[in-house]
PyMOL Python script that loads the backbone (N, CA, C, O; Angstrom):
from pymol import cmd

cmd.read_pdbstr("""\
ATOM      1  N   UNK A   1      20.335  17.574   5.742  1.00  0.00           N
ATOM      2  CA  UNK A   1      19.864  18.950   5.757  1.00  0.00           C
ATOM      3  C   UNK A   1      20.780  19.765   6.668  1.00  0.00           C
ATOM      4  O   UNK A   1      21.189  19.337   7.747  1.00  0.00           O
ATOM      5  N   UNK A   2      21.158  21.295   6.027  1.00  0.00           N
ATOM      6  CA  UNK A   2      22.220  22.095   7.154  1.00  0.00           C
ATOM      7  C   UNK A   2      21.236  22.195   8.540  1.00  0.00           C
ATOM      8  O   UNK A   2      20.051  21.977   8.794  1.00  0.00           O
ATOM      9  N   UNK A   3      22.608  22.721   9.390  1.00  0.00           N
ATOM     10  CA  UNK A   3      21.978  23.148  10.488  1.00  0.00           C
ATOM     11  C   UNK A   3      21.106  24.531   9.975  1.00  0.00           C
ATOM     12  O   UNK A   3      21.728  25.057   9.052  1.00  0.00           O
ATOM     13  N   UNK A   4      19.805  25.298  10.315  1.00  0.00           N
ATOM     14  CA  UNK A   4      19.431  26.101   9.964  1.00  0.00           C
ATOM     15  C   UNK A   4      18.992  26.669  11.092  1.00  0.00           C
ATOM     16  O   UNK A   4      18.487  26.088  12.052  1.00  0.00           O
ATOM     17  N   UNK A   5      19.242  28.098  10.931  1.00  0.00           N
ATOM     18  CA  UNK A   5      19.382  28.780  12.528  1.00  0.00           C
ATOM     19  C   UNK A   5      18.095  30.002  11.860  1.00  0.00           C
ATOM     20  O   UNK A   5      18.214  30.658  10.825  1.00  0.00           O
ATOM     21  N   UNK A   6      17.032  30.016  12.728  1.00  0.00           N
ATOM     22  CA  UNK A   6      16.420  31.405  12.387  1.00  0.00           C
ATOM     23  C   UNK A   6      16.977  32.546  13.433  1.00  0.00           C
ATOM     24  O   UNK A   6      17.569  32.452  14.508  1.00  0.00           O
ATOM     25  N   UNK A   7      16.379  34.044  12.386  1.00  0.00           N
ATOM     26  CA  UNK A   7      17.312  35.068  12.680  1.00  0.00           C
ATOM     27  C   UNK A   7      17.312  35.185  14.374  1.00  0.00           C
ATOM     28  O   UNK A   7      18.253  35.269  15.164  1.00  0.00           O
ATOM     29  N   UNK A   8      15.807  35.152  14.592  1.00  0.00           N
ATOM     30  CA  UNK A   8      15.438  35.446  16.077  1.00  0.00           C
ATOM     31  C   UNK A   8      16.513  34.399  17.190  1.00  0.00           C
ATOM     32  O   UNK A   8      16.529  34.731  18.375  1.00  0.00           O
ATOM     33  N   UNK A   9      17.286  33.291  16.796  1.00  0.00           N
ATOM     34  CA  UNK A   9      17.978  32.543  17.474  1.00  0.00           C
ATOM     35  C   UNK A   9      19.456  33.530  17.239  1.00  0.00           C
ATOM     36  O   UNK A   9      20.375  33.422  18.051  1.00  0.00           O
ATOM     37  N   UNK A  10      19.530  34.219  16.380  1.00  0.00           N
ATOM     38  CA  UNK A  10      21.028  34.847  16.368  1.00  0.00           C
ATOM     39  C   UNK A  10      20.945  36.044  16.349  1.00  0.00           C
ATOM     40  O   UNK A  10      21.973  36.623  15.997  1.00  0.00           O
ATOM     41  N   UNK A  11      19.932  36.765  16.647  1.00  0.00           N
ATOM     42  CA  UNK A  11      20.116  38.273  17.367  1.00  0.00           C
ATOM     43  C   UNK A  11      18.793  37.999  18.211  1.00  0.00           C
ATOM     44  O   UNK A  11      17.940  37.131  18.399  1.00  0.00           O
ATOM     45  N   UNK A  12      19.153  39.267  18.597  1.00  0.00           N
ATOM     46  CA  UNK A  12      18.021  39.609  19.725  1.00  0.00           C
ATOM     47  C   UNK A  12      17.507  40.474  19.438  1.00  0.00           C
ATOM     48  O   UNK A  12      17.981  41.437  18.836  1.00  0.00           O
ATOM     49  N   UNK A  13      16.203  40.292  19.878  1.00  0.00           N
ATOM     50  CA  UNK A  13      14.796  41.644  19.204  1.00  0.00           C
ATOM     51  C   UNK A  13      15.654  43.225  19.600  1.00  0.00           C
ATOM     52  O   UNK A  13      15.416  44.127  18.796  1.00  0.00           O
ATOM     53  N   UNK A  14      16.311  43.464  20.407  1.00  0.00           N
ATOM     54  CA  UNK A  14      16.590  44.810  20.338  1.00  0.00           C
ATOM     55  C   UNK A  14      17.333  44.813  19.351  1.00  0.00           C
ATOM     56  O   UNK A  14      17.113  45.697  18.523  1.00  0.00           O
ATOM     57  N   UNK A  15      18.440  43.864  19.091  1.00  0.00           N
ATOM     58  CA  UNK A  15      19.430  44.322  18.277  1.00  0.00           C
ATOM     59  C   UNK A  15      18.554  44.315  16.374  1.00  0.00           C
ATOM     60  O   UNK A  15      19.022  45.086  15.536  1.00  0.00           O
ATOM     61  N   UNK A  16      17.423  43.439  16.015  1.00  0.00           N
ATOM     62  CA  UNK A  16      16.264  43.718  14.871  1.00  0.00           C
ATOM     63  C   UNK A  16      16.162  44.858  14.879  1.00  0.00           C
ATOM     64  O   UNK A  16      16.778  45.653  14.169  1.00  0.00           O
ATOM     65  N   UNK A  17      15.354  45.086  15.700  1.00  0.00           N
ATOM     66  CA  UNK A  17      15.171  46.664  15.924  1.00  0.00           C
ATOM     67  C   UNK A  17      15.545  47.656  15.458  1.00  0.00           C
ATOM     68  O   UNK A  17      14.906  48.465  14.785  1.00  0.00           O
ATOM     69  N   UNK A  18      16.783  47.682  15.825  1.00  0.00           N
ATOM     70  CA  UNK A  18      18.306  49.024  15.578  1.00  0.00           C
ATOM     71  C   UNK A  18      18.785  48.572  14.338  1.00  0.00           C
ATOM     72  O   UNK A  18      19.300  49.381  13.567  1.00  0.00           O
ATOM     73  N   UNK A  19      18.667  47.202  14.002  1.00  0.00           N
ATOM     74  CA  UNK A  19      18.902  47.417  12.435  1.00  0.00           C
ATOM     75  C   UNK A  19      17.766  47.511  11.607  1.00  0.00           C
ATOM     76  O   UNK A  19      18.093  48.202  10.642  1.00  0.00           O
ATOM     77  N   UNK A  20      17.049  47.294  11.550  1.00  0.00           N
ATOM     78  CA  UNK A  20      15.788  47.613  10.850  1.00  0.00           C
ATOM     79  C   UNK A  20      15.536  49.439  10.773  1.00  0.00           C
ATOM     80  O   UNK A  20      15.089  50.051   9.803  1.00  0.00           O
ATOM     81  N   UNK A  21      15.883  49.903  11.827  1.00  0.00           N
ATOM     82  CA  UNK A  21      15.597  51.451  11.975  1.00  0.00           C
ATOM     83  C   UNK A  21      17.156  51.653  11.205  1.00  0.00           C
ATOM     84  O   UNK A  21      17.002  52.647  10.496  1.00  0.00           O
ATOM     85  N   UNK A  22      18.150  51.303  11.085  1.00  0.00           N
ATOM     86  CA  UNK A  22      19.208  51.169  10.001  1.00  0.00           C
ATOM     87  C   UNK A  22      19.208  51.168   8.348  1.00  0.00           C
ATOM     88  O   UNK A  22      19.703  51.809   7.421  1.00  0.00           O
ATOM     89  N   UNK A  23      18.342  50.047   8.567  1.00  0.00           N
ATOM     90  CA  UNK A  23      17.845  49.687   7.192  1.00  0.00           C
ATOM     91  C   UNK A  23      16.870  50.806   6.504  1.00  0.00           C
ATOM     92  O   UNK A  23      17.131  51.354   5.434  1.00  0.00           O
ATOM     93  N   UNK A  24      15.581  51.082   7.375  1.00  0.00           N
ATOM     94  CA  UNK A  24      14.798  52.199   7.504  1.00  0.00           C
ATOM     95  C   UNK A  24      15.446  53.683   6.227  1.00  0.00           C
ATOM     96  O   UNK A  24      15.274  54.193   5.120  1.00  0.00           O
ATOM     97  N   UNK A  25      16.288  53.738   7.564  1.00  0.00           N
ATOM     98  CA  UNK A  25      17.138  55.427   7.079  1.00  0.00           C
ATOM     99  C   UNK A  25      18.527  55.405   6.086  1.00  0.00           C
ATOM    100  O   UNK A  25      19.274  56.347   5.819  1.00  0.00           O
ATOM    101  N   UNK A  26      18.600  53.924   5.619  1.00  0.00           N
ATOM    102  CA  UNK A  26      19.409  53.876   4.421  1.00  0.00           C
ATOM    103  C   UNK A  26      20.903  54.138   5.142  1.00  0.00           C
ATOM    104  O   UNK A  26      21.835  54.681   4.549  1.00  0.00           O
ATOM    105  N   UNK A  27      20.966  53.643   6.555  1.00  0.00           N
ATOM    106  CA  UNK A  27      22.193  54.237   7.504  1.00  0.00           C
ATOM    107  C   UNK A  27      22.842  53.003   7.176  1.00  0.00           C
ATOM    108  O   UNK A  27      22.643  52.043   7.920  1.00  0.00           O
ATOM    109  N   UNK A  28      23.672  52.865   6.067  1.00  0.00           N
ATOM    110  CA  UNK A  28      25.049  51.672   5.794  1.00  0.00           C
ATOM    111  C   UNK A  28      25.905  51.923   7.018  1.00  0.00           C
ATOM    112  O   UNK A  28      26.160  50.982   7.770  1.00  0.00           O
ATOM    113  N   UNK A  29      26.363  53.143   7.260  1.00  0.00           N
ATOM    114  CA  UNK A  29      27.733  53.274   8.013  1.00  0.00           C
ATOM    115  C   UNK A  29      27.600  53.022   9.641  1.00  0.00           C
ATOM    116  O   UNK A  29      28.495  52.651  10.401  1.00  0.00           O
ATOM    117  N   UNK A  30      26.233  53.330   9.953  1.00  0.00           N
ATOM    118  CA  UNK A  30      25.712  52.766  11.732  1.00  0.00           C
ATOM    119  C   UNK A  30      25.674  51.204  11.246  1.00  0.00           C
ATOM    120  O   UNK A  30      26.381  50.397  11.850  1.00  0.00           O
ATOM    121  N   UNK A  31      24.921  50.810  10.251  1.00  0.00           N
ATOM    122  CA  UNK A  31      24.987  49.562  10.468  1.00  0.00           C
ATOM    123  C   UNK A  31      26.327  48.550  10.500  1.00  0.00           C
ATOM    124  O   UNK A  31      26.346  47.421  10.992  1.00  0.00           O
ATOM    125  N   UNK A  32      27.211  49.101   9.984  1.00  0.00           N
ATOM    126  CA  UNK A  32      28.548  48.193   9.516  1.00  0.00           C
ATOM    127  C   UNK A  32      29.724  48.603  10.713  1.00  0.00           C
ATOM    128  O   UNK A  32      30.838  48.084  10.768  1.00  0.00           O
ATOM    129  N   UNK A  33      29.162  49.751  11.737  1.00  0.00           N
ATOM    130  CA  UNK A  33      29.715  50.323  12.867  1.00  0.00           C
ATOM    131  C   UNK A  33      29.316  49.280  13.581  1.00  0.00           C
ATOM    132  O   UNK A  33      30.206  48.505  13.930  1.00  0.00           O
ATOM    133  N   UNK A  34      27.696  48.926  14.048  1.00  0.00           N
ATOM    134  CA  UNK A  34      27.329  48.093  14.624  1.00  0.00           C
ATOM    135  C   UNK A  34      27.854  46.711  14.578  1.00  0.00           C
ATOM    136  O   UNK A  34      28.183  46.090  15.588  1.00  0.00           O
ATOM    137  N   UNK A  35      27.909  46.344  13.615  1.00  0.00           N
ATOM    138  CA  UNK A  35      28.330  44.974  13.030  1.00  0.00           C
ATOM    139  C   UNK A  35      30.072  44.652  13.551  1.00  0.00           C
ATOM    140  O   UNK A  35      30.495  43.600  14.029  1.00  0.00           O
ATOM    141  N   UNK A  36      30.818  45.865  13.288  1.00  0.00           N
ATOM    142  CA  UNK A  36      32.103  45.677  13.884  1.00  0.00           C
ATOM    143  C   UNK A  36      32.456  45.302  15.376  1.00  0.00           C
ATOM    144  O   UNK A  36      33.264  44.532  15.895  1.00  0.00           O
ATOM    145  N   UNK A  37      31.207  46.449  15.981  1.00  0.00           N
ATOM    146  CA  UNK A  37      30.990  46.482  17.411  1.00  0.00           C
ATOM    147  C   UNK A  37      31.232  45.332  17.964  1.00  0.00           C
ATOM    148  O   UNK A  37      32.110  44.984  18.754  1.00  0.00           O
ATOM    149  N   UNK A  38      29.715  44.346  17.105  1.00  0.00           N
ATOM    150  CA  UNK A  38      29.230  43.047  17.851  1.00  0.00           C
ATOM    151  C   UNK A  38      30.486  42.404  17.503  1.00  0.00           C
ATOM    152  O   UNK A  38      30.630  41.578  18.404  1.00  0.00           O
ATOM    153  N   UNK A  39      31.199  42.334  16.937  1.00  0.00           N
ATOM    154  CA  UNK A  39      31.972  41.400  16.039  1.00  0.00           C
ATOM    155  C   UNK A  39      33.067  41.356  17.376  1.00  0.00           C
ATOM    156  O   UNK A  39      33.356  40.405  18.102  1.00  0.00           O
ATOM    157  N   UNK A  40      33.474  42.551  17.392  1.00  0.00           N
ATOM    158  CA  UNK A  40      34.320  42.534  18.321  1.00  0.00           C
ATOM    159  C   UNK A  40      34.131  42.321  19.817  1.00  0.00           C
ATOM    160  O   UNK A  40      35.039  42.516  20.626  1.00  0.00           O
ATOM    161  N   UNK A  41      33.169  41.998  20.077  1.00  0.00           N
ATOM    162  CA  UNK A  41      32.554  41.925  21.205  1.00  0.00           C
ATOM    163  C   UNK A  41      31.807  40.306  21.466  1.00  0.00           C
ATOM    164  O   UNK A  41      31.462  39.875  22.567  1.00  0.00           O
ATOM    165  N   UNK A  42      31.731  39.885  20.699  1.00  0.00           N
ATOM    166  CA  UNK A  42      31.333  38.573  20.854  1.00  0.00           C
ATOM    167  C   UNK A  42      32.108  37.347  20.177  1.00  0.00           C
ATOM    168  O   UNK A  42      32.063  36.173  20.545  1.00  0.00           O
ATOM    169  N   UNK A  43      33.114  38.097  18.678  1.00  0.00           N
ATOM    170  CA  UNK A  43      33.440  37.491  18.154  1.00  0.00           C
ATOM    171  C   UNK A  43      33.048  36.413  16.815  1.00  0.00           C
ATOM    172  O   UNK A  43      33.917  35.845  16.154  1.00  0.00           O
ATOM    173  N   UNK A  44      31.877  36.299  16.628  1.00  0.00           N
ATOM    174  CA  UNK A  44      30.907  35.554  16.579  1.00  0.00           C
ATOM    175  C   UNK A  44      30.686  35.989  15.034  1.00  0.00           C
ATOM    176  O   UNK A  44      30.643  37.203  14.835  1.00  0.00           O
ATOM    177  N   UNK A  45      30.499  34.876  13.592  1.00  0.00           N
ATOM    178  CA  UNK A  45      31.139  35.106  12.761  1.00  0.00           C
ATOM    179  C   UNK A  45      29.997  35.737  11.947  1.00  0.00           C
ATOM    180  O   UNK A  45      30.243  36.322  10.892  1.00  0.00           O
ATOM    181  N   UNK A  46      28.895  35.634  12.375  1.00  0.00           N
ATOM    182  CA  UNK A  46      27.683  35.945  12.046  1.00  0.00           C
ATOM    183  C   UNK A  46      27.796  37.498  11.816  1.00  0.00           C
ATOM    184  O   UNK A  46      27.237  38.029  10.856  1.00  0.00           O
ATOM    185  N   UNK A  47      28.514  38.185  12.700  1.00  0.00           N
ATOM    186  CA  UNK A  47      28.823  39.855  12.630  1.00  0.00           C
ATOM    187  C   UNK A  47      29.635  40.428  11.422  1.00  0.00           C
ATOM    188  O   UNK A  47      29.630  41.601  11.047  1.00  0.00           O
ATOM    189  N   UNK A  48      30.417  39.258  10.816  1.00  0.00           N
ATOM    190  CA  UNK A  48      31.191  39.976   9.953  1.00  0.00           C
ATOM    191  C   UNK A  48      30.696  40.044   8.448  1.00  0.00           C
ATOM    192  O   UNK A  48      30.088  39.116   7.917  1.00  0.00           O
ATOM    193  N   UNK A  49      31.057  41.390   7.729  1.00  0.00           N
ATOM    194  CA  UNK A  49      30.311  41.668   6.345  1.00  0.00           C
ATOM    195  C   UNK A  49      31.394  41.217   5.416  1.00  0.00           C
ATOM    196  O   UNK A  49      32.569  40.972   5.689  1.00  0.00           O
ATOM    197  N   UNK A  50      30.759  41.153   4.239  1.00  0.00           N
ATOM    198  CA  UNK A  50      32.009  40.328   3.173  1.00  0.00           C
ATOM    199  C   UNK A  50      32.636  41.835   2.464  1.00  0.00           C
ATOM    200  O   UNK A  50      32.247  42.990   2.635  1.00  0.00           O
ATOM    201  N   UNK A  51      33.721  41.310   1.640  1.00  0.00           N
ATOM    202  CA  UNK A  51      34.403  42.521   1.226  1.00  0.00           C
ATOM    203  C   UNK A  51      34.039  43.400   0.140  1.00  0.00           C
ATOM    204  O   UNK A  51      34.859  44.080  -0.475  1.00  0.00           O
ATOM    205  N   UNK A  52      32.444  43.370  -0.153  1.00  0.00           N
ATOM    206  CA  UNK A  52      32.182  44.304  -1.071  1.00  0.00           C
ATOM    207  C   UNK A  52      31.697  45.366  -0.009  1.00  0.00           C
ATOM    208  O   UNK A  52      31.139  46.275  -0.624  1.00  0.00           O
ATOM    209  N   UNK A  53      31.696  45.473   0.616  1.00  0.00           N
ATOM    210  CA  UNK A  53      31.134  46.271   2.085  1.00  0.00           C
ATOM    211  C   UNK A  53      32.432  46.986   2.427  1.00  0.00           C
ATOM    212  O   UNK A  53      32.360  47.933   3.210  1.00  0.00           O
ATOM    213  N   UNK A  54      33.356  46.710   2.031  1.00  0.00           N
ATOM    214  CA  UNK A  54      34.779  47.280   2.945  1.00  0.00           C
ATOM    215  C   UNK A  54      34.996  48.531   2.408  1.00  0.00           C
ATOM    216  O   UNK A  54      35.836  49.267   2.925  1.00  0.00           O
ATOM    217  N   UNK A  55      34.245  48.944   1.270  1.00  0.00           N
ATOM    218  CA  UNK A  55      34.678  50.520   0.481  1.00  0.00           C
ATOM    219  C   UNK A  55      33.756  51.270   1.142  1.00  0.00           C
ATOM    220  O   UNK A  55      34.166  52.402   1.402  1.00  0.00           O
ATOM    221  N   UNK A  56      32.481  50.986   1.556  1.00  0.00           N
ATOM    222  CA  UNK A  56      31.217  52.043   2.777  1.00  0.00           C
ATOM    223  C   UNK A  56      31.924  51.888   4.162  1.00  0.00           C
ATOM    224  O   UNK A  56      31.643  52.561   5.153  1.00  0.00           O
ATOM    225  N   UNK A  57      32.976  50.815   4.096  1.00  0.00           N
ATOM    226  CA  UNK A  57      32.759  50.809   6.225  1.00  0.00           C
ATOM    227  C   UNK A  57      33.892  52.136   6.276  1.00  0.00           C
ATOM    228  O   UNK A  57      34.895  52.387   5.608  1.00  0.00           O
ATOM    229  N   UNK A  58      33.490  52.545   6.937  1.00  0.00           N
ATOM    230  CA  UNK A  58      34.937  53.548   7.760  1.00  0.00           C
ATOM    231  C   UNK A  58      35.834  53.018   8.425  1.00  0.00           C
ATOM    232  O   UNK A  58      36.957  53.480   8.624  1.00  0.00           O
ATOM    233  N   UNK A  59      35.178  51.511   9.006  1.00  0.00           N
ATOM    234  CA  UNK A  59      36.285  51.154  10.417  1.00  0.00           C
ATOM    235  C   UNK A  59      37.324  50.206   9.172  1.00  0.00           C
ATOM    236  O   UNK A  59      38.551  50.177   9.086  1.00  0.00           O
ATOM    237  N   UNK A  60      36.601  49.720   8.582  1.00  0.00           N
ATOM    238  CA  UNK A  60      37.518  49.091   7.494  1.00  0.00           C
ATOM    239  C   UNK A  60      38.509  50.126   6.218  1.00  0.00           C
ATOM    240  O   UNK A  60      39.257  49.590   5.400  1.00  0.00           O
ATOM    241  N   UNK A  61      38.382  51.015   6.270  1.00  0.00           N
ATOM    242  CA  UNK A  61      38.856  52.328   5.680  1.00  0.00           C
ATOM    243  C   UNK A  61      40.247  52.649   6.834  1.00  0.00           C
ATOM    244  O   UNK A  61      41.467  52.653   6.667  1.00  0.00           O
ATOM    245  N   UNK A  62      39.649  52.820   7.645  1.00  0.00           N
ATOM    246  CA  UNK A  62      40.432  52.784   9.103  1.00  0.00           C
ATOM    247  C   UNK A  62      41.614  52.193   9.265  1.00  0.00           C
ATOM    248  O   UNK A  62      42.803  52.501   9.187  1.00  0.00           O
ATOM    249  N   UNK A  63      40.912  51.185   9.531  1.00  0.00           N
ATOM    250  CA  UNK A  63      41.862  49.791   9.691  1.00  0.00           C
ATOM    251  C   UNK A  63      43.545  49.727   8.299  1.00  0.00           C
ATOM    252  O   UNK A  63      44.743  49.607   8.555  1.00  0.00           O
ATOM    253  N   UNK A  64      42.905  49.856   7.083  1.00  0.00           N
ATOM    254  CA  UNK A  64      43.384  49.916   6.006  1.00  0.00           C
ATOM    255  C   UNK A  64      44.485  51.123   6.176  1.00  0.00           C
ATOM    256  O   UNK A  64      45.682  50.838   6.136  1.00  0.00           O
ATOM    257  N   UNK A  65      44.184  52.062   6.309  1.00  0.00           N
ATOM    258  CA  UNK A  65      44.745  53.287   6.643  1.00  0.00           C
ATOM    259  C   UNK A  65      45.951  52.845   7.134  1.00  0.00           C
ATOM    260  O   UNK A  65      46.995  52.604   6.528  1.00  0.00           O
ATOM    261  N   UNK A  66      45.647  52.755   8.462  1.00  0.00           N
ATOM    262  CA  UNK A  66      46.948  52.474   9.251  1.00  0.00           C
ATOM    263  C   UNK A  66      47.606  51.486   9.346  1.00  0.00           C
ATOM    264  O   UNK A  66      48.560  51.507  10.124  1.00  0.00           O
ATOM    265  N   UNK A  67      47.332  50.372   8.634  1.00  0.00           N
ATOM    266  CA  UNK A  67      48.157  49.128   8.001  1.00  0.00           C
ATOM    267  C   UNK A  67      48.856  49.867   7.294  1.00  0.00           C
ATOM    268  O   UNK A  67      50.046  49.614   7.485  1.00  0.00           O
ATOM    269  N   UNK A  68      48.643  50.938   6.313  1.00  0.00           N
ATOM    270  CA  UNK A  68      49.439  51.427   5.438  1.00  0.00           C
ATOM    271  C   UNK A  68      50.624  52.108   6.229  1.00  0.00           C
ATOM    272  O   UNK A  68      51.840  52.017   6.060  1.00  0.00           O
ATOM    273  N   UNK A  69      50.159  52.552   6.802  1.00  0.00           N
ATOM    274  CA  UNK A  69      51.216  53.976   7.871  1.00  0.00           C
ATOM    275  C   UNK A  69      52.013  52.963   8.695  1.00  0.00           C
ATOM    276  O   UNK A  69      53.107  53.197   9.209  1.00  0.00           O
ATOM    277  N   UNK A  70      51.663  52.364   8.730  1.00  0.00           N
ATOM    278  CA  UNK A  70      52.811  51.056   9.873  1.00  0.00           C
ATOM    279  C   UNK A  70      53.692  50.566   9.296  1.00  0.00           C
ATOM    280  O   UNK A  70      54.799  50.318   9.776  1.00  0.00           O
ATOM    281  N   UNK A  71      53.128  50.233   7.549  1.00  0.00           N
ATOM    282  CA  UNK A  71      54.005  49.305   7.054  1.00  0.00           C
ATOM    283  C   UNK A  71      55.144  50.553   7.081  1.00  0.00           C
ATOM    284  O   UNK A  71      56.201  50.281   7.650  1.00  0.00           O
ATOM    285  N   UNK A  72      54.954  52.281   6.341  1.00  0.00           N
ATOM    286  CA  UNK A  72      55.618  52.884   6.369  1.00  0.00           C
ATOM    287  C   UNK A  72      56.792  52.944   6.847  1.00  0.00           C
ATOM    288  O   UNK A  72      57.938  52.733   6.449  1.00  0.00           O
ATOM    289  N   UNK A  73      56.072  53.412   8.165  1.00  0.00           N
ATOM    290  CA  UNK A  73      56.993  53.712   9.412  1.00  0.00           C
ATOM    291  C   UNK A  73      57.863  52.542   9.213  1.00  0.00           C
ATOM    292  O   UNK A  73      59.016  52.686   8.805  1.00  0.00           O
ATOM    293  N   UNK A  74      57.386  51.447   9.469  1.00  0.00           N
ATOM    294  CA  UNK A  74      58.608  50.238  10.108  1.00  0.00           C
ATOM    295  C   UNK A  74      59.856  50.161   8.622  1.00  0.00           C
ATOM    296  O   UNK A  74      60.982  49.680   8.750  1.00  0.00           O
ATOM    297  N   UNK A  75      59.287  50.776   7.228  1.00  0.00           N
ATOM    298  CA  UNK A  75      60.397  50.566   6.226  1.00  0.00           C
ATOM    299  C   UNK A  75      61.203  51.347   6.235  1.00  0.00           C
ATOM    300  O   UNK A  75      62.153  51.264   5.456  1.00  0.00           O
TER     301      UNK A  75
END
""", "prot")
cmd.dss("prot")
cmd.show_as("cartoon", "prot")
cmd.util.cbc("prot")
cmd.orient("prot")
């Protein structure tokens, strides 16, 4: 049998919370802000969204962006 982790072992009631009030108000772009946040902040693989998500995130829009402008510049 996998290891099976419940949610309450991999977030913490505040962080339920703030996504649920996410979920709530139909807020994709706080939530996938958030998610980058933690991601980057803990590292931790549980934070990261798969790539049908990458056309709503901004930071992944972002990110994309200026991969483009770099490759530019440096050609």
């Amino acid at each position: 049998m996998p290891d099976v982790k419940s949610v309450t072992t991999m977030f913490f009631d505040s962080l339920l919370i703030a996504l649920k009030h996410f979920m709530y108000k139909h807020d994709t772009r706080r939530m996938l802000q958030m998610a980058h946040q933690r991601y980057d902040q803990t590292g931790l693989e549980q934070w990261n969204h798969s790539e049908k998500w990458s056309k709503y995130c901004n930071v992944c829009k972002s990110r994309e962006e200026l991969k483009s402008e770099i490759k530019i510049s440096i050609n």
